[in-house]
N, C-alpha and C positions, 0 to 999 in steps of 0.2 A: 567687287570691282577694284575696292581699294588693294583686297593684298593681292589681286592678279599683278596690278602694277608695280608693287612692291617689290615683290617675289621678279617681275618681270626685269625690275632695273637692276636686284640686286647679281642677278644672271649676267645681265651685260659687264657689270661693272668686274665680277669674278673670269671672267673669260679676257676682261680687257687686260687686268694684272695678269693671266697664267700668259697671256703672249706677250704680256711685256718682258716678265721673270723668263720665260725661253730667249726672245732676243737678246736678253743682257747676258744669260749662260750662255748662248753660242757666240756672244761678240768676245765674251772670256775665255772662251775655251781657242776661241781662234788668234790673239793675243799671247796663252802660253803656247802655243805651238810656234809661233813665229817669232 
């Protein structure tokens, strides 16, 4: 049970940084364009 949850938060917590790392590259990438 324990490393379901483990395993389970450490998912959330990696998918929360890959969408935060994309919104920061596309607010960048749309700042060199303009």
């Amino acid at each position: 049970m324990c490393h379901d949850l483990v395993s389970f938060v450490f998912v959330e917590i990696h998918s929360l940084i890959l969408n935060y790392l994309s919104l920061w590259f596309f607010l960048f990438l749309n700042n060199k364009a303009s």
